[in-house]
PyMOL commands that place a pseudoatom at each C-alpha (Angstrom):
pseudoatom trace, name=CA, resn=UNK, resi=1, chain=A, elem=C, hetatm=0, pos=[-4.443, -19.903, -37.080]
pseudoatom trace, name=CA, resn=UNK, resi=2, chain=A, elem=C, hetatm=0, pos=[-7.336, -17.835, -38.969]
pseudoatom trace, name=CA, resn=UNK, resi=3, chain=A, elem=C, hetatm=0, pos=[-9.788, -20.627, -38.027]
pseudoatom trace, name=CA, resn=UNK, resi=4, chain=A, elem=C, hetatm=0, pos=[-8.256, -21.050, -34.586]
pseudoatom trace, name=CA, resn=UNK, resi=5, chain=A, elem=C, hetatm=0, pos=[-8.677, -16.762, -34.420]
pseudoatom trace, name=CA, resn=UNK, resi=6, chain=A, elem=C, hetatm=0, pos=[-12.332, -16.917, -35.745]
pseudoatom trace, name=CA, resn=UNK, resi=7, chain=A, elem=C, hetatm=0, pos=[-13.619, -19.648, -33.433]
pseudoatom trace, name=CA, resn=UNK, resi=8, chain=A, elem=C, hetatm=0, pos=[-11.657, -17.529, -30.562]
pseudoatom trace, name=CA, resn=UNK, resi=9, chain=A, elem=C, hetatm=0, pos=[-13.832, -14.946, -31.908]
pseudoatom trace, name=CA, resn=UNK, resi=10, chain=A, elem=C, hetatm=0, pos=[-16.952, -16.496, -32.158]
pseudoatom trace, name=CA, resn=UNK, resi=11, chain=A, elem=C, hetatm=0, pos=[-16.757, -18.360, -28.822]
pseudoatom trace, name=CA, resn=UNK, resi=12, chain=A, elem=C, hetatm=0, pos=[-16.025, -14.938, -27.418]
pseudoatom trace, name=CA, resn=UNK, resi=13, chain=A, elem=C, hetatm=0, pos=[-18.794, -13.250, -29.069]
pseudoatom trace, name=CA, resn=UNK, resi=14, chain=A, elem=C, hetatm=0, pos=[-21.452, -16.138, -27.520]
pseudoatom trace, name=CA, resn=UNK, resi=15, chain=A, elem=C, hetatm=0, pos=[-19.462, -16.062, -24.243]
pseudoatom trace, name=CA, resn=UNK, resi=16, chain=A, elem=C, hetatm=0, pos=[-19.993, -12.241, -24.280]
pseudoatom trace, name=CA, resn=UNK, resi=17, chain=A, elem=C, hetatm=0, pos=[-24.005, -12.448, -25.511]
pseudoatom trace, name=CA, resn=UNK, resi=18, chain=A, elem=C, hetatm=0, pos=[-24.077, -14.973, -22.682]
pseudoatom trace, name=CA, resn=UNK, resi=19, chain=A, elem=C, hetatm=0, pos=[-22.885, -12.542, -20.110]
pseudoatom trace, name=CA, resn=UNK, resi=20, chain=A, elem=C, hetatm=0, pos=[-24.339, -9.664, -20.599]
pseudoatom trace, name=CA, resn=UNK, resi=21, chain=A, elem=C, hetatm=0, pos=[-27.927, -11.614, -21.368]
pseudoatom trace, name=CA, resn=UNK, resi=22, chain=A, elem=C, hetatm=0, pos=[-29.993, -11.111, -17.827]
pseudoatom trace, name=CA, resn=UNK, resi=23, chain=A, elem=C, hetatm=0, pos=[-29.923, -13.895, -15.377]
pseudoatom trace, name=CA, resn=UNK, resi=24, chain=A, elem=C, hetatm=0, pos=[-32.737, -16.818, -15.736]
pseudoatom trace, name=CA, resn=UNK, resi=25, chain=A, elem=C, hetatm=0, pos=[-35.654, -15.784, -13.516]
pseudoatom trace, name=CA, resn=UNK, resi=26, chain=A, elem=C, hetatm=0, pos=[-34.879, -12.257, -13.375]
pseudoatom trace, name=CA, resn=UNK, resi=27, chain=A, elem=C, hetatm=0, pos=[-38.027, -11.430, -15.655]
pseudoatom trace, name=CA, resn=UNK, resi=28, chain=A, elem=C, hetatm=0, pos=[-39.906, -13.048, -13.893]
pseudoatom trace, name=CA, resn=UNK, resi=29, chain=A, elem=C, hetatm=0, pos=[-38.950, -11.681, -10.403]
pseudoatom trace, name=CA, resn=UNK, resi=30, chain=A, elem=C, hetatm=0, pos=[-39.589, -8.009, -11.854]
pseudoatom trace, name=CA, resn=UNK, resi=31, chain=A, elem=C, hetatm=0, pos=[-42.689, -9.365, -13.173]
pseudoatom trace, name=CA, resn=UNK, resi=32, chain=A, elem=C, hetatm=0, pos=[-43.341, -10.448, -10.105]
pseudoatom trace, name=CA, resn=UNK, resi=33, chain=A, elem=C, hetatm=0, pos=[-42.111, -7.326, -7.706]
pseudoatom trace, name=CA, resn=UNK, resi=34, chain=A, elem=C, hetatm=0, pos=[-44.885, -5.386, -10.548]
pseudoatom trace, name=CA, resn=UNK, resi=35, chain=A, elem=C, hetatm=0, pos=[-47.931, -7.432, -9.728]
pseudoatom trace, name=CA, resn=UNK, resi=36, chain=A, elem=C, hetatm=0, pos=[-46.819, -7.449, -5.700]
pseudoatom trace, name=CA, resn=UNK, resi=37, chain=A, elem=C, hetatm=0, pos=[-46.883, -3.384, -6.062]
pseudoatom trace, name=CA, resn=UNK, resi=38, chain=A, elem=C, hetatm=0, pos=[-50.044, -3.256, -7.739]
pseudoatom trace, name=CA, resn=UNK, resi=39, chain=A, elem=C, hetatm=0, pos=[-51.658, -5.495, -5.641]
pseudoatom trace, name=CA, resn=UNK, resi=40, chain=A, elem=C, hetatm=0, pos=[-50.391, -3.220, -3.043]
pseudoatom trace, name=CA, resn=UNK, resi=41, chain=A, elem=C, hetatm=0, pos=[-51.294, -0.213, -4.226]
pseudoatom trace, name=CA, resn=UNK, resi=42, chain=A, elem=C, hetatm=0, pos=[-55.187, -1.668, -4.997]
pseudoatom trace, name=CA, resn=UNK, resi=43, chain=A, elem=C, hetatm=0, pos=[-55.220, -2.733, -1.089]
pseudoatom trace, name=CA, resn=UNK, resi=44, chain=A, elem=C, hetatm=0, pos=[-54.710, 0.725, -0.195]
pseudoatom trace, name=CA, resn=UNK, resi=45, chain=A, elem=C, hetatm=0, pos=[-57.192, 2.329, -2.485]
pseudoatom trace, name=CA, resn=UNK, resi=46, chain=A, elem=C, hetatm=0, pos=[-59.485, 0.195, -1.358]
pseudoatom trace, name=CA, resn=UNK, resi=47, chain=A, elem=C, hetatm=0, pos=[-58.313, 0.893, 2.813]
pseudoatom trace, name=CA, resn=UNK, resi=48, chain=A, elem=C, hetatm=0, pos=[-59.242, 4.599, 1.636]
pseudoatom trace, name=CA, resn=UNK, resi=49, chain=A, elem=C, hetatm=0, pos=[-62.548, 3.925, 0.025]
pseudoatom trace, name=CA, resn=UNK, resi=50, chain=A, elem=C, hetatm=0, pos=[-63.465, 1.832, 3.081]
pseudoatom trace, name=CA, resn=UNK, resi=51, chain=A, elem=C, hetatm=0, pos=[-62.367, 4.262, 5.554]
pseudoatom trace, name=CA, resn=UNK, resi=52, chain=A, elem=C, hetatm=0, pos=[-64.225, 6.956, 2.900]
pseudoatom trace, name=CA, resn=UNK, resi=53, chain=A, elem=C, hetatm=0, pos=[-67.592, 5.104, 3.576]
pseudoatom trace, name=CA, resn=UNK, resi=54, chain=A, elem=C, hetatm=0, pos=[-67.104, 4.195, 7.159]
pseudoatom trace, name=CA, resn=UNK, resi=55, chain=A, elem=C, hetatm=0, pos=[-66.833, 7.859, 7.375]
pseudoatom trace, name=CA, resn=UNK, resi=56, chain=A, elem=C, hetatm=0, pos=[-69.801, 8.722, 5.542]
pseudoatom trace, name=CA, resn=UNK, resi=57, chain=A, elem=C, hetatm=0, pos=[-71.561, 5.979, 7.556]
pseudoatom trace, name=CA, resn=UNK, resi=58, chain=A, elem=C, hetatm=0, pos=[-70.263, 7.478, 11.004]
pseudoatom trace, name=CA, resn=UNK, resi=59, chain=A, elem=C, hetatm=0, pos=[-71.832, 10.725, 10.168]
pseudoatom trace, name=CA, resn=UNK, resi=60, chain=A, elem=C, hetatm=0, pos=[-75.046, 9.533, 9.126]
pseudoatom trace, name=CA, resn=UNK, resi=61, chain=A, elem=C, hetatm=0, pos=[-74.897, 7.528, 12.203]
pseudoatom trace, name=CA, resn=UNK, resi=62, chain=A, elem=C, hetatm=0, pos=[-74.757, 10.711, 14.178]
pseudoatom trace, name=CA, resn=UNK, resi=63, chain=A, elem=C, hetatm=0, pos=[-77.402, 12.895, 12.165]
pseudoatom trace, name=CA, resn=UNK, resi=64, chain=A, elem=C, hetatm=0, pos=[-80.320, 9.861, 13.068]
pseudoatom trace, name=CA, resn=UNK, resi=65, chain=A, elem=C, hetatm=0, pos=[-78.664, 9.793, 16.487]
pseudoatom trace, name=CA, resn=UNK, resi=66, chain=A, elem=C, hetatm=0, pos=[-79.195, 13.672, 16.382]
pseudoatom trace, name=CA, resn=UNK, resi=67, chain=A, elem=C, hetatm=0, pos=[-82.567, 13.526, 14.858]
pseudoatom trace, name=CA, resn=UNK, resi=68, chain=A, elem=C, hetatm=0, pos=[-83.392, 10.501, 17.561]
pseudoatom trace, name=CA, resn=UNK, resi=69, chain=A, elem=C, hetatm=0, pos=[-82.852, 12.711, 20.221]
pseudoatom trace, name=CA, resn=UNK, resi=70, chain=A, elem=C, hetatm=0, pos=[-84.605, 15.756, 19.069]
pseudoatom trace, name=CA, resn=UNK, resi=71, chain=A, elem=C, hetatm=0, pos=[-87.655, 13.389, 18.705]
pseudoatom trace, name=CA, resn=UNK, resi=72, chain=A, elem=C, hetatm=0, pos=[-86.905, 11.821, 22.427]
pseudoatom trace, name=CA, resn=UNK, resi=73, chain=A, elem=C, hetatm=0, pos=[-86.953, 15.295, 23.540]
pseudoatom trace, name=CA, resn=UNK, resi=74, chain=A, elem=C, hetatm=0, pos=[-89.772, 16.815, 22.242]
pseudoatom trace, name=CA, resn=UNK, resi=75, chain=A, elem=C, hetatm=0, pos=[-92.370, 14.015, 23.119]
pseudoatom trace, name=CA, resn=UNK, resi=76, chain=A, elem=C, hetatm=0, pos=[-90.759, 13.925, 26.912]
pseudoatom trace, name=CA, resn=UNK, resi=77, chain=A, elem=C, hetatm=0, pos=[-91.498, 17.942, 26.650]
pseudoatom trace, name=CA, resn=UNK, resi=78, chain=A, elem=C, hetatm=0, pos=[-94.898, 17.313, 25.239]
pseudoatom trace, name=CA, resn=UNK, resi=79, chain=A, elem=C, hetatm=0, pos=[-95.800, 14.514, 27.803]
pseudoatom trace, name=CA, resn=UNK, resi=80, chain=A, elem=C, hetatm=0, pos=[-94.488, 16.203, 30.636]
pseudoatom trace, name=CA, resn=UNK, resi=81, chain=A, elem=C, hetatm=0, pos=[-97.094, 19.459, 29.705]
pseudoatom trace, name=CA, resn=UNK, resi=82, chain=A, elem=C, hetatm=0, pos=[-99.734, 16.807, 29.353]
pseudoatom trace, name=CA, resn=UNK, resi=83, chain=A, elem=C, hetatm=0, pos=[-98.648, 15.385, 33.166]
pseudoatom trace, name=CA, resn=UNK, resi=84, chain=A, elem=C, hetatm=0, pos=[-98.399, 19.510, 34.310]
pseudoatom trace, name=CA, resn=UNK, resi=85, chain=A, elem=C, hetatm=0, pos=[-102.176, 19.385, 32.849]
pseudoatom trace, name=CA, resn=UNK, resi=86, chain=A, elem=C, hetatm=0, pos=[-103.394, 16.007, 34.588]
pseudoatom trace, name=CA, resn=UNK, resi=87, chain=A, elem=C, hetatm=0, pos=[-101.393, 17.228, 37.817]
pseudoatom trace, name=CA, resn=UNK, resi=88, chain=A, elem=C, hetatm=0, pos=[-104.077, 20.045, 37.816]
pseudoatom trace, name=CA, resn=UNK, resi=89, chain=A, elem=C, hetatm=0, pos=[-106.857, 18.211, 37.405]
pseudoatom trace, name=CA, resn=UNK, resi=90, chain=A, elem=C, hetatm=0, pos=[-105.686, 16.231, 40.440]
pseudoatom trace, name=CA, resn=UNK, resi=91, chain=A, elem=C, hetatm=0, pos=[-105.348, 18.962, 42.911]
pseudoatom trace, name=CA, resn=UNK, resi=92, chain=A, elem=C, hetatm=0, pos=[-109.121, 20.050, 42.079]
pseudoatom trace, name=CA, resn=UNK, resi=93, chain=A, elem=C, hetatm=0, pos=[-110.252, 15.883, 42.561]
pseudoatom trace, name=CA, resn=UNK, resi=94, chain=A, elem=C, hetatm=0, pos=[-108.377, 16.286, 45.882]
pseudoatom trace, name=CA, resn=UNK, resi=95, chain=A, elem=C, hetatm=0, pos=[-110.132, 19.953, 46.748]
pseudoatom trace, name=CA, resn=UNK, resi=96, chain=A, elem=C, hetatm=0, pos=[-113.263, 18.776, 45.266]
pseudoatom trace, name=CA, resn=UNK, resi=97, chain=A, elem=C, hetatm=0, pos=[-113.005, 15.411, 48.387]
pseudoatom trace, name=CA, resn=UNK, resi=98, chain=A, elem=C, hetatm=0, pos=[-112.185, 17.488, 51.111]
pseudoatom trace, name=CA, resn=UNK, resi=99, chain=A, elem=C, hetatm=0, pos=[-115.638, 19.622, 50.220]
pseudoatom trace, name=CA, resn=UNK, resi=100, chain=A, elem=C, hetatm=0, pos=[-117.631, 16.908, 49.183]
pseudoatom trace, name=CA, resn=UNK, resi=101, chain=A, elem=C, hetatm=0, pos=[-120.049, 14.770, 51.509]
pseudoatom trace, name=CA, resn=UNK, resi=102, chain=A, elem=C, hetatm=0, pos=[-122.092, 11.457, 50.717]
pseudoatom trace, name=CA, resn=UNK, resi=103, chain=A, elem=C, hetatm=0, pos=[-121.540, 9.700, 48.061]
pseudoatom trace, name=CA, resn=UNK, resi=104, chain=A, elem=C, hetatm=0, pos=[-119.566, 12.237, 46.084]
pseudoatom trace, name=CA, resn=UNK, resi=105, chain=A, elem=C, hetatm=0, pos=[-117.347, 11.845, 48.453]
pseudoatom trace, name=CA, resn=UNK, resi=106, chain=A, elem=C, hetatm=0, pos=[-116.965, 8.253, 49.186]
pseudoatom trace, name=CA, resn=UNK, resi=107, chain=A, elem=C, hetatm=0, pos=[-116.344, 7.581, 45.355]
pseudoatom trace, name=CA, resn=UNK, resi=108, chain=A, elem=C, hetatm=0, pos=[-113.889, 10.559, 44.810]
pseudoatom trace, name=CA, resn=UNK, resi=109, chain=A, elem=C, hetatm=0, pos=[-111.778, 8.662, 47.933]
pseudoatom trace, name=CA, resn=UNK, resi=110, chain=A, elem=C, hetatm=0, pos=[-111.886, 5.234, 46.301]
pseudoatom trace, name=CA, resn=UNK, resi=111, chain=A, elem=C, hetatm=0, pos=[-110.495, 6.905, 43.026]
pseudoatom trace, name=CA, resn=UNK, resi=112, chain=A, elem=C, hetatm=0, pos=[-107.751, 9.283, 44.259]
pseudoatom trace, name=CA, resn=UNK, resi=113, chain=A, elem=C, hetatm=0, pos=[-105.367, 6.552, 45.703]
pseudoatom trace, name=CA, resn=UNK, resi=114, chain=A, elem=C, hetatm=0, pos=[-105.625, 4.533, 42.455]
pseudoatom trace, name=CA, resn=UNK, resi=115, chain=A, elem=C, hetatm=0, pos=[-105.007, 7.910, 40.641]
pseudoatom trace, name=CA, resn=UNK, resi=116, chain=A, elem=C, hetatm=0, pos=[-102.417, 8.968, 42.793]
pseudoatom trace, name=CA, resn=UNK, resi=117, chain=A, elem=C, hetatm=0, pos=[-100.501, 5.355, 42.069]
pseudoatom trace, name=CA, resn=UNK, resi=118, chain=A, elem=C, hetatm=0, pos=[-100.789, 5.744, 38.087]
pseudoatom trace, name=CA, resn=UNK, resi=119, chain=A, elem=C, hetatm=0, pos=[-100.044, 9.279, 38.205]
pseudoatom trace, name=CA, resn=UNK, resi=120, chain=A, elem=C, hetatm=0, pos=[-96.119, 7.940, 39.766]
pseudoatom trace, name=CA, resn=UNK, resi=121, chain=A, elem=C, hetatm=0, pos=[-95.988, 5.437, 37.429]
pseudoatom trace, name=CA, resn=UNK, resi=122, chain=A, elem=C, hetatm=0, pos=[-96.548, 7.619, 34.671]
pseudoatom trace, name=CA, resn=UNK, resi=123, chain=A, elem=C, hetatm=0, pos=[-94.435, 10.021, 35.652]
pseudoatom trace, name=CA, resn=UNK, resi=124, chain=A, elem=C, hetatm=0, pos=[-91.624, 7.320, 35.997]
pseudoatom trace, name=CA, resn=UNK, resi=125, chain=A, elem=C, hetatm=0, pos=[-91.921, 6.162, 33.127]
pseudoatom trace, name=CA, resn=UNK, resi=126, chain=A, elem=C, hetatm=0, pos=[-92.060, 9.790, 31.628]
pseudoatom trace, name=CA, resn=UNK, resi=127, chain=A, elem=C, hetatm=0, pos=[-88.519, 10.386, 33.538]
pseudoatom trace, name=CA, resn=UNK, resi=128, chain=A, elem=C, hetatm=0, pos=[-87.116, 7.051, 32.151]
pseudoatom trace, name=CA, resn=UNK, resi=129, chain=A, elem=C, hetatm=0, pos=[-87.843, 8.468, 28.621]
pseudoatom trace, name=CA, resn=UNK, resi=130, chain=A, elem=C, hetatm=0, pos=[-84.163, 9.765, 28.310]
pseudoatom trace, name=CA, resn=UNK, resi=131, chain=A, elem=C, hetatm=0, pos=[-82.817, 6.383, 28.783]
pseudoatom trace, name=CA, resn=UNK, resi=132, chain=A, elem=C, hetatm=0, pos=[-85.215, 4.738, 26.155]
pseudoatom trace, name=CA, resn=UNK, resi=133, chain=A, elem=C, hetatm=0, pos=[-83.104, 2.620, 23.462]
pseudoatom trace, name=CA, resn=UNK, resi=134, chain=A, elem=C, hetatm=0, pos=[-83.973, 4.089, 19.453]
pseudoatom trace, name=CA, resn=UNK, resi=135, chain=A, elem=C, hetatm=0, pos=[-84.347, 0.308, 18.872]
pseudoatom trace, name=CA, resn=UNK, resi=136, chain=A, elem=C, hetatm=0, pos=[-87.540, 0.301, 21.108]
pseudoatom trace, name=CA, resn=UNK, resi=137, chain=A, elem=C, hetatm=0, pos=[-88.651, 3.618, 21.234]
pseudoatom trace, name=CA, resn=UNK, resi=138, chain=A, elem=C, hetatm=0, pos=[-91.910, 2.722, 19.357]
pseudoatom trace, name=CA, resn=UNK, resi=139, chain=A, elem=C, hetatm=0, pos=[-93.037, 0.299, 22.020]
pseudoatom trace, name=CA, resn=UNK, resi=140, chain=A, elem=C, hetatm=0, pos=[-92.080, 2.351, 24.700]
pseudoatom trace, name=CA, resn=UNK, resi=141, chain=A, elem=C, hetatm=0, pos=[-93.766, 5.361, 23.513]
pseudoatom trace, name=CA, resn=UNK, resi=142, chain=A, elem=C, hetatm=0, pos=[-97.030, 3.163, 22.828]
pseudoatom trace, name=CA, resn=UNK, resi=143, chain=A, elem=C, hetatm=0, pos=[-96.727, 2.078, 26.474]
pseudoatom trace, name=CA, resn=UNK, resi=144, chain=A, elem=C, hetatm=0, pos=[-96.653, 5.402, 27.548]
pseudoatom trace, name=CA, resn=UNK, resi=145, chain=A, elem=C, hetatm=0, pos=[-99.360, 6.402, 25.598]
pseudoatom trace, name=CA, resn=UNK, resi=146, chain=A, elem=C, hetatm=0, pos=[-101.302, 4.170, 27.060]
pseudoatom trace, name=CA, resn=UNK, resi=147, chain=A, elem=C, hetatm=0, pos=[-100.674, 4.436, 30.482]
pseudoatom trace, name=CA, resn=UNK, resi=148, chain=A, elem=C, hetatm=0, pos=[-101.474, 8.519, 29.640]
pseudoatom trace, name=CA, resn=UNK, resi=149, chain=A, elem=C, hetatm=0, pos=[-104.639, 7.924, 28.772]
pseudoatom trace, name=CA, resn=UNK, resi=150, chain=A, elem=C, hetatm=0, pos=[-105.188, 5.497, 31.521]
pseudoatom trace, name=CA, resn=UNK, resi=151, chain=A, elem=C, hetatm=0, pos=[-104.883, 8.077, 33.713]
pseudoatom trace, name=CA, resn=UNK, resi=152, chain=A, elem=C, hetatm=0, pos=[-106.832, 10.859, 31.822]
pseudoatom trace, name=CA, resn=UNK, resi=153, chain=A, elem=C, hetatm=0, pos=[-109.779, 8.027, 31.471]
pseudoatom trace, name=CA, resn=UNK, resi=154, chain=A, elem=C, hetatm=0, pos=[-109.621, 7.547, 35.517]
pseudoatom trace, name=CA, resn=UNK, resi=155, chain=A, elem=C, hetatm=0, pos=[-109.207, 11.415, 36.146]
pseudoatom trace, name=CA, resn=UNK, resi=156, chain=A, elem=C, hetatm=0, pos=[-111.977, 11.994, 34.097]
pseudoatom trace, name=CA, resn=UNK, resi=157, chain=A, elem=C, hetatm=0, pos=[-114.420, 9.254, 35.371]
pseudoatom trace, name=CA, resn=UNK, resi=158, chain=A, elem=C, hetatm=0, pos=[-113.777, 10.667, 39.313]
pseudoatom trace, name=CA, resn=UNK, resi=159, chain=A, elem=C, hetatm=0, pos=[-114.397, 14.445, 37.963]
for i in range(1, 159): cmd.bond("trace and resi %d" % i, "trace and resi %d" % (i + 1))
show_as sticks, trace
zoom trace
């Protein structure tokens, strides 16, 4: 009966390890359930440092926007004194034809048409400044320039 006790006891004792021993695969699921939240928590870090430097991005997208603009500005401002200038020059061609006889004359009316045509265009061009794209504003402003000093060079020639 002893023995019969002590293997009651023993089984018991294994039986009751057994038991209260976690379930096969547990481990591993919290192992797994760790990594899942860690990887999780490492997506969203790196959600906020991307949304950190989109942000920084977005406002230095602005400031060369800003600074774009400023530049737009003042050469339209500058050019358009320039055109006030060359507009001047103009009305004393035109005073200077109705005055003048002979040859004087005949040349000053051959030039003032042709002046009077790349005067427009410049100053179309000059308005269309505002809607100039940053990623061609260098060629555009070169084309301007030269079409400026077209027209001084013909202005000048008539004089």
């Amino acid at each position: 009966m002893i023995r019969r006790l002590a293997t009651l006891a023993v089984a018991g004792t294994l039986l009751w390890s057994i038991g209260c021993d976690k379930q096969p695969g547990v481990t591993e699921q919290q192992k797994e359930n760790k990594a899942a939240q860690d990887n999780a928590e490492m997506q969203n870090n790196a959600a906020r440092e991307a949304a950190k430097a989109q942000a920084e991005a977005d406002k230095k997208v602005v400031a060369a926007q800003a600074d774009f603009d400023k530049t737009r500005e003042n050469y339209r401002h500058e050019r358009q004194k320039d055109l006030d200038d060359l507009d001047v020059k103009i009305a004393d061609l035109e005073a200077k034809a109705r005055t003048a006889t002979g040859a004087a004359k005949a040349r000053l009316d051959q030039n003032l048409p042709t002046i009077r045509s790349q005067r427009n265009a410049f100053a179309q061009d000059l308005r269309a400044t505002e809607a100039a794209p940053p990623t061609s504003w260098d060629a555009y402003k070169a084309r301007l320039d030269k079409e400026y000093d077209a027209l001084k060079a013909a202005i000048d020639k008539a004089s």
